[in-house]
N, CA, C and O atoms as a printed pandas DataFrame, in Angstrom:
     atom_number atom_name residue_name chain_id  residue_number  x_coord  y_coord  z_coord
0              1         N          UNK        A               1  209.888  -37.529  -98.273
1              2        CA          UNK        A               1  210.001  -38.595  -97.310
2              3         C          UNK        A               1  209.851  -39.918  -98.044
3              4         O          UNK        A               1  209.085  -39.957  -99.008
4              5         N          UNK        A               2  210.558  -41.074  -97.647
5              6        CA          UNK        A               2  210.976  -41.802  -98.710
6              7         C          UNK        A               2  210.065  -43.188  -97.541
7              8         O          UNK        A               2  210.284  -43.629  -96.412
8              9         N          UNK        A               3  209.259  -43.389  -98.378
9             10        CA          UNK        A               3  207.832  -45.009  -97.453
10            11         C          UNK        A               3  207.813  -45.564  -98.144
11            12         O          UNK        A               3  207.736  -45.061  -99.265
12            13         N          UNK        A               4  207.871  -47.112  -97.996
13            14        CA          UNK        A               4  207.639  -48.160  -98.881
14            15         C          UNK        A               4  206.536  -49.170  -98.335
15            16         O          UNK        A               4  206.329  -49.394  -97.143
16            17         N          UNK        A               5  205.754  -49.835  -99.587
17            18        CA          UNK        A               5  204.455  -50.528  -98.948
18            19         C          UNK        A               5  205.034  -51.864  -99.678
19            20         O          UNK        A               5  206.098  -51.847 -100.296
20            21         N          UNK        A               6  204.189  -53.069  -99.535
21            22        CA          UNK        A               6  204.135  -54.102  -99.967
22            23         C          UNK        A               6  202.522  -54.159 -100.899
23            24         O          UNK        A               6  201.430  -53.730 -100.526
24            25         N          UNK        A               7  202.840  -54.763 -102.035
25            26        CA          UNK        A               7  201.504  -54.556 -103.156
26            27         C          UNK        A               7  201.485  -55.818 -103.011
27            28         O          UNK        A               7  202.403  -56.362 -102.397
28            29         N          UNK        A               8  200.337  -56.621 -103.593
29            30        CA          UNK        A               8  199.848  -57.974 -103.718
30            31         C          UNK        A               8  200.246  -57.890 -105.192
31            32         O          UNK        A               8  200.079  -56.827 -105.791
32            33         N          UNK        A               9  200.699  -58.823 -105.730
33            34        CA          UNK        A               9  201.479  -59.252 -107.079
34            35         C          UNK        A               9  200.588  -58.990 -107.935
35            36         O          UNK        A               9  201.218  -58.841 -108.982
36            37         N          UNK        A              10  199.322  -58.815 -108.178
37            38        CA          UNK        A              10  198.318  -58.182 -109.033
38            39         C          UNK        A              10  198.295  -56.738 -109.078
39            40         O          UNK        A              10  198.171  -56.033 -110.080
40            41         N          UNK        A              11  198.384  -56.502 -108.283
41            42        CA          UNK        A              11  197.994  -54.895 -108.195
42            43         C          UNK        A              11  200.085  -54.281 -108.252
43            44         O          UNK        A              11  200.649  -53.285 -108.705
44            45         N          UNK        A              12  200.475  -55.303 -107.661
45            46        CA          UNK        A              12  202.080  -54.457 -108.619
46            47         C          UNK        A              12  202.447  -54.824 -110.036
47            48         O          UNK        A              12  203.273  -54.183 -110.685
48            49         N          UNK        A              13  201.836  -55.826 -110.466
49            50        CA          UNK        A              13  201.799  -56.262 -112.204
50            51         C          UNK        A              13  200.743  -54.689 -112.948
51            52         O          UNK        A              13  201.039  -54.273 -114.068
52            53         N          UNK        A              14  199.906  -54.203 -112.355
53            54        CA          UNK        A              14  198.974  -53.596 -112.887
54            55         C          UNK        A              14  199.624  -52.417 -113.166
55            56         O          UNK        A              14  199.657  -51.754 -114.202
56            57         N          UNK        A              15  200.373  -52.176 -111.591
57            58        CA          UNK        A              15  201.074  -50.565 -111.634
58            59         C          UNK        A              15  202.017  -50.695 -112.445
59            60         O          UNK        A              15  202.365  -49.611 -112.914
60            61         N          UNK        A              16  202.780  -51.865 -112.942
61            62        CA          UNK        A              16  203.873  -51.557 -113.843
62            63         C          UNK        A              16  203.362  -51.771 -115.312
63            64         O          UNK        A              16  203.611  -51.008 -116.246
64            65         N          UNK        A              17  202.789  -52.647 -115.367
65            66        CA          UNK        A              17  202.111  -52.782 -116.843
66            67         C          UNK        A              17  201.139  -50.887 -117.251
67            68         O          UNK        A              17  201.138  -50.498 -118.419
68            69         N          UNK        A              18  200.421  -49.973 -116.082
69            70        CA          UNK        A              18  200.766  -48.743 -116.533
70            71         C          UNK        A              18  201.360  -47.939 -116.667
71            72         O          UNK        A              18  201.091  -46.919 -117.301
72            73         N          UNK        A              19  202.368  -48.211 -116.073
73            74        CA          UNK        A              19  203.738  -47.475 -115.810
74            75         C          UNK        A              19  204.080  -47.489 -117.230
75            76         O          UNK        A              19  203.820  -46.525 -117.950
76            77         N          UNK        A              20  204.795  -48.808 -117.764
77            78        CA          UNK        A              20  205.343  -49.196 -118.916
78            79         C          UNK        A              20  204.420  -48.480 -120.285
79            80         O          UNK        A              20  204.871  -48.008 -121.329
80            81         N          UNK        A              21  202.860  -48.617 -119.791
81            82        CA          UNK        A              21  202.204  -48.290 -121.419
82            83         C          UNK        A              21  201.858  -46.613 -121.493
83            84         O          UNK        A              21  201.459  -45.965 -122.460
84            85         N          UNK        A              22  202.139  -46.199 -120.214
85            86        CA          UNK        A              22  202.419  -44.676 -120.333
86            87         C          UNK        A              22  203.519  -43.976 -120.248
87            88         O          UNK        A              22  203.460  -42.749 -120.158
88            89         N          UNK        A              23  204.394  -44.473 -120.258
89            90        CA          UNK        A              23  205.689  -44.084 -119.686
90            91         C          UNK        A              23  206.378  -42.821 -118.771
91            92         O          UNK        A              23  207.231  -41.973 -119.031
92            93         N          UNK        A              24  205.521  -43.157 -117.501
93            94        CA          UNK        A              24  205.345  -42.743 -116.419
94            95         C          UNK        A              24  206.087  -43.792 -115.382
95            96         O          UNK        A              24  206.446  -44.965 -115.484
96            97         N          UNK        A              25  206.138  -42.854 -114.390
97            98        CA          UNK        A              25  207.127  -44.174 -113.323
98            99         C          UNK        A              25  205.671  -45.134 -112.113
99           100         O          UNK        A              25  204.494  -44.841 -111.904
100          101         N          UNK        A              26  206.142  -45.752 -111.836
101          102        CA          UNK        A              26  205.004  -46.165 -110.922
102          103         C          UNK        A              26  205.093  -45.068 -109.660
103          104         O          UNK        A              26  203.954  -44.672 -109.411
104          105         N          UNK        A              27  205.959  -44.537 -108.906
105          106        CA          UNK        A              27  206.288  -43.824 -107.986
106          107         C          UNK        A              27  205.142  -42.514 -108.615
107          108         O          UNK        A              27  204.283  -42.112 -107.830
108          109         N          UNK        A              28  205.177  -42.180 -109.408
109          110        CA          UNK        A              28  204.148  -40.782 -109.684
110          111         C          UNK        A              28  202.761  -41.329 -109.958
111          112         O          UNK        A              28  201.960  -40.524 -110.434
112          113         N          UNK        A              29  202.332  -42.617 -109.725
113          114        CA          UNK        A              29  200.885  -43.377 -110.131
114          115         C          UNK        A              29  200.521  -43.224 -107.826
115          116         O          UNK        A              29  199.738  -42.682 -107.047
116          117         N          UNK        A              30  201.686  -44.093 -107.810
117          118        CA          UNK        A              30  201.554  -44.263 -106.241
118          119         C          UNK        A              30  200.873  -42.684 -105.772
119          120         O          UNK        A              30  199.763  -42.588 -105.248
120          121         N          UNK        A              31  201.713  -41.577 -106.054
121          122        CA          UNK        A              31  202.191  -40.428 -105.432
122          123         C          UNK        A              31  200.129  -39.574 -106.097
123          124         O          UNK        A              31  199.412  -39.042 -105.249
124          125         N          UNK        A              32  199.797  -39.650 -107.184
125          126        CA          UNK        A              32  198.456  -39.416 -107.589
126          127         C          UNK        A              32  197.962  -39.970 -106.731
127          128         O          UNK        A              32  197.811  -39.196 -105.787
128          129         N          UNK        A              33  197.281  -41.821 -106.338
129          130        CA          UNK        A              33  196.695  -42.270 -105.526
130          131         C          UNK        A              33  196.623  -41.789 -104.606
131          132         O          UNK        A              33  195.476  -41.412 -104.368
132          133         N          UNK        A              34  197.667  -41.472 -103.511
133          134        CA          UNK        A              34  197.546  -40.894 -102.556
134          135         C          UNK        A              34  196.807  -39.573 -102.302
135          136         O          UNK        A              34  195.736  -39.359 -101.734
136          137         N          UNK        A              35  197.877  -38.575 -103.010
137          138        CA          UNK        A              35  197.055  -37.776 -103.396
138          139         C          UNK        A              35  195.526  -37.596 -103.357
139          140         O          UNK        A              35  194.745  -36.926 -102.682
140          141         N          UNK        A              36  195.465  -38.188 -104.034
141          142        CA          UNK        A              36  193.080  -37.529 -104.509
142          143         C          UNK        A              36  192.920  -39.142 -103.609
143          144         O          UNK        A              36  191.732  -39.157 -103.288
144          145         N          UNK        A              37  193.363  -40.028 -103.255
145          146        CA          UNK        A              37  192.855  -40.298 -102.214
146          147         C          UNK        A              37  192.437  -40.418 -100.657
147          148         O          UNK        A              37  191.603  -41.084 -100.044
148          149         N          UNK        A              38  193.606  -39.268 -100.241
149          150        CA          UNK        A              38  193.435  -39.483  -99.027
150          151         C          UNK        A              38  192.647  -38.315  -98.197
151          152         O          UNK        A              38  192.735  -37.969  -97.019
152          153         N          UNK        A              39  191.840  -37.843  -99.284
153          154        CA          UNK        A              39  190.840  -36.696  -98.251
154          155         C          UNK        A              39  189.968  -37.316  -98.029
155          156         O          UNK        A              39  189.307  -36.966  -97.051
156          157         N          UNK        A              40  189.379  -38.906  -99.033
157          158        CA          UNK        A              40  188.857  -39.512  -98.982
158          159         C          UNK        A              40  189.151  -40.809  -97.720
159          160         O          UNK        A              40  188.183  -41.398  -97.239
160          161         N          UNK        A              41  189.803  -40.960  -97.521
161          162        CA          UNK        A              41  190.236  -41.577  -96.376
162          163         C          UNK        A              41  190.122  -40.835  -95.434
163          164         O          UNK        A              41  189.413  -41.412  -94.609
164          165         N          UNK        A              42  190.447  -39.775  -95.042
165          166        CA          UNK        A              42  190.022  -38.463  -94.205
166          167         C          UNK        A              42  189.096  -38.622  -93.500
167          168         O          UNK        A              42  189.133  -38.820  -92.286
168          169         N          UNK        A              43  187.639  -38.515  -94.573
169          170        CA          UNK        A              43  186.786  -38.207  -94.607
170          171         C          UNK        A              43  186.109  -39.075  -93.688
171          172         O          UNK        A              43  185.499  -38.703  -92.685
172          173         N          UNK        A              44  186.306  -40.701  -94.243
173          174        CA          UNK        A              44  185.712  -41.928  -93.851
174          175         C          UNK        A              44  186.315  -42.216  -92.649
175          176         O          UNK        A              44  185.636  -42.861  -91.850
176          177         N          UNK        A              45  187.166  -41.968  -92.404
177          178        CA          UNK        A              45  187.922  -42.593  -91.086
178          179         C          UNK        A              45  187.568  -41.899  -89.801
179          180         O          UNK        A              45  186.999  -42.361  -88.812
180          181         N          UNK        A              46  188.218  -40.186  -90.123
181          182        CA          UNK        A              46  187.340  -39.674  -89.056
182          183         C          UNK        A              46  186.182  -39.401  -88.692
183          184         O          UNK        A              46  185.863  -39.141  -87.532
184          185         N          UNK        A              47  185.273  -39.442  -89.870
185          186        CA          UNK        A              47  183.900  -39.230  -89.658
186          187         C          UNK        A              47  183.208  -40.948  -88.730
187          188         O          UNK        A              47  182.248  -40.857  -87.964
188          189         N          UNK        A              48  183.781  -42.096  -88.957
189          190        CA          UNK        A              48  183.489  -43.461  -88.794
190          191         C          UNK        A              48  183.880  -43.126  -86.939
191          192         O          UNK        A              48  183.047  -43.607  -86.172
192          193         N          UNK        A              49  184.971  -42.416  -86.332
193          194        CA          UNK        A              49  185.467  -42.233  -85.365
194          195         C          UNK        A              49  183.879  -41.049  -84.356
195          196         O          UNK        A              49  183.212  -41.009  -83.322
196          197         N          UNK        A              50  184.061  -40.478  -85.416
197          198        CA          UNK        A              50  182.996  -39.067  -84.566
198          199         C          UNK        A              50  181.180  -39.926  -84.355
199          200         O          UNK        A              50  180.280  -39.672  -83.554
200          201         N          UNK        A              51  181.270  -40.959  -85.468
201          202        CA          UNK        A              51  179.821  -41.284  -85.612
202          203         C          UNK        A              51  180.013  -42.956  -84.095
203          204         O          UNK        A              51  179.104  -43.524  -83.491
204          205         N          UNK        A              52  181.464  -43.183  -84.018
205          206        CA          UNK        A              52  181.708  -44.082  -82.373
206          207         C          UNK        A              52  181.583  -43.137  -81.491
207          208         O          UNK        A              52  180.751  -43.407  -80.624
208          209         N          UNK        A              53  182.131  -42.065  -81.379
209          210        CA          UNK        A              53  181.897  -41.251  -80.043
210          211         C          UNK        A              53  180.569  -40.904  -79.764
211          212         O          UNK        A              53  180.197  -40.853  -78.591
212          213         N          UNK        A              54  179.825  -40.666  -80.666
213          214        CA          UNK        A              54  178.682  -39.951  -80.772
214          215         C          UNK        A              54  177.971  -41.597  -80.038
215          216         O          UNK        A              54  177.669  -41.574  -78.845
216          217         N          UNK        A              55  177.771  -42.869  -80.816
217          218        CA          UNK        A              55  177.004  -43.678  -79.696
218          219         C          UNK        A              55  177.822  -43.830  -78.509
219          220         O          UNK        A              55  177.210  -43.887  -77.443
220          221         N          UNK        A              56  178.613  -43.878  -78.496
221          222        CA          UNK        A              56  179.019  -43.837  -77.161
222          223         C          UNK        A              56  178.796  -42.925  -76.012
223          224         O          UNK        A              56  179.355  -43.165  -74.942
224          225         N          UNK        A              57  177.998  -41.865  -76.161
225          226        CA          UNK        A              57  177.390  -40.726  -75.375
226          227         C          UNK        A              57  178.719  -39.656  -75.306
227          228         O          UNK        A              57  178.587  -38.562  -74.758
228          229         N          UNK        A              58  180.221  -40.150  -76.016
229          230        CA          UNK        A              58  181.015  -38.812  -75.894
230          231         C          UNK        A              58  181.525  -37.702  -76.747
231          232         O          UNK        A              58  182.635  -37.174  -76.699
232          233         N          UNK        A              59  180.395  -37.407  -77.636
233          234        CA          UNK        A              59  180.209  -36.561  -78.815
234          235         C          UNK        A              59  178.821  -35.512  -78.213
235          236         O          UNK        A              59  177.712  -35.916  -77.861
236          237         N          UNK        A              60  179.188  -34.463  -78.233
237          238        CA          UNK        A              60  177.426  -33.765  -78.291
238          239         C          UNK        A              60  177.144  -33.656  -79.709
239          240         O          UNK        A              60  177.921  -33.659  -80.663
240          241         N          UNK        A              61  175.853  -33.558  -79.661
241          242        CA          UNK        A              61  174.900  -33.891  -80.589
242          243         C          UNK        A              61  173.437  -32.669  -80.404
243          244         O          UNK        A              61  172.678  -32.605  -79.437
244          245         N          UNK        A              62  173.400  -31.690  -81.846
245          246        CA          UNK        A              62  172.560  -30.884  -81.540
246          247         C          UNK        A              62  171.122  -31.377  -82.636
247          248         O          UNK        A              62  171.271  -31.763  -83.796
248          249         N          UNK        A              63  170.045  -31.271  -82.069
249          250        CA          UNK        A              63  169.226  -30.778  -83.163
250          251         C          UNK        A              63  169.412  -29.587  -84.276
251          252         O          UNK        A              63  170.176  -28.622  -84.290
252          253         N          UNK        A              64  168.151  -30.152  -85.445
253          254        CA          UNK        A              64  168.452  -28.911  -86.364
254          255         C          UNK        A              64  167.732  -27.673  -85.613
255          256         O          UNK        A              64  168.095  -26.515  -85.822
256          257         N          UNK        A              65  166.784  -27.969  -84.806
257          258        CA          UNK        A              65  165.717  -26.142  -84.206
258          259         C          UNK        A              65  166.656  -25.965  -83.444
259          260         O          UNK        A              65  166.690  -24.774  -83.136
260          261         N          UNK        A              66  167.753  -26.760  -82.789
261          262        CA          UNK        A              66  169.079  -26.155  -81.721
262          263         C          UNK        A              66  169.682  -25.142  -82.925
263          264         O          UNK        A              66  169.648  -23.940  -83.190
264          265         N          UNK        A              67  170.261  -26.385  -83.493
265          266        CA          UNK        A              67  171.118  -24.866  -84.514
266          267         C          UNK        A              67  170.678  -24.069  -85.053
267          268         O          UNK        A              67  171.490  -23.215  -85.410
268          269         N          UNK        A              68  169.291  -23.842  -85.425
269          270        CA          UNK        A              68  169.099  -22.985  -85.982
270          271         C          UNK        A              68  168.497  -21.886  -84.984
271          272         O          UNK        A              68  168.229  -20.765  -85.416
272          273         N          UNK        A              69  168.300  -22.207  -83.716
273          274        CA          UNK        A              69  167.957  -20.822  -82.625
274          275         C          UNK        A              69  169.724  -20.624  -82.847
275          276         O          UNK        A              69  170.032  -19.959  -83.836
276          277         N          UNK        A              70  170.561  -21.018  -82.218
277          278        CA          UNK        A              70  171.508  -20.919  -81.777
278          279         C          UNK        A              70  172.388  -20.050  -82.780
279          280         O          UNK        A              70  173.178  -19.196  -82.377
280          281         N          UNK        A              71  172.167  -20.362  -84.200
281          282        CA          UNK        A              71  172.514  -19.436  -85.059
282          283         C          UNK        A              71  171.331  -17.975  -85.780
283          284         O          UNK        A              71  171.473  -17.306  -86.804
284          285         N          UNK        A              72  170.389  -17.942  -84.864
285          286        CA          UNK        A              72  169.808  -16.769  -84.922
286          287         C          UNK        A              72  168.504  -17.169  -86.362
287          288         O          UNK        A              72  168.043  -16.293  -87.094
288          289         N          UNK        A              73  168.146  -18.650  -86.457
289          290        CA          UNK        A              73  167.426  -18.596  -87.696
290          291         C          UNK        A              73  166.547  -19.158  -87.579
291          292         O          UNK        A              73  166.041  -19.552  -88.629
292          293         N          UNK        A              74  166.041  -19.426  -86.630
293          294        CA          UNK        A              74  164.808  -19.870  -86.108
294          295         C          UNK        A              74  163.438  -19.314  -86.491
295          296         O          UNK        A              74  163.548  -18.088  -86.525
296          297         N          UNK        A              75  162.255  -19.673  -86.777
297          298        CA          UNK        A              75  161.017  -19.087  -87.390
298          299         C          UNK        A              75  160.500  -18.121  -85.980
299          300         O          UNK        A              75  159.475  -17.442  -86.039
């Protein structure tokens, strides 16, 4: 699938100046970034979403002695 972004003139001088001293394309620098970054984005975004629902009273929310009766591990 073929997406195009807009870079701030620093950060597209950077990608080509590594592009050029590795001789790699910028498209496979982009295509890494994404890559190993976006579980990380994942992570933060939906977790930032679950930790709004949750004050908002529309998330349940257990204790740890909940889960742990509830999974049979209770003292």
């Amino acid at each position: 699938m073929a997406t195009s972004i807009r870079l701030a003139a620093d950060i597209e001088h950077r990608l080509d100046t590594l592009a050029a001293r590795t001789g790699r394309t910028k498209a496979y620098y982009l295509r890494e970034l994404i890559e190993k970054g976006l579980e990380d984005l994942e992570d933060y975004y939906l977790a930032a979403g679950t930790i709004e629902r949750v004050r908002k009273g529309e998330e349940a929310v257990s204790t740890l002695d909940e889960v742990e009766r509830g999974l049979g591990l209770a003292d």
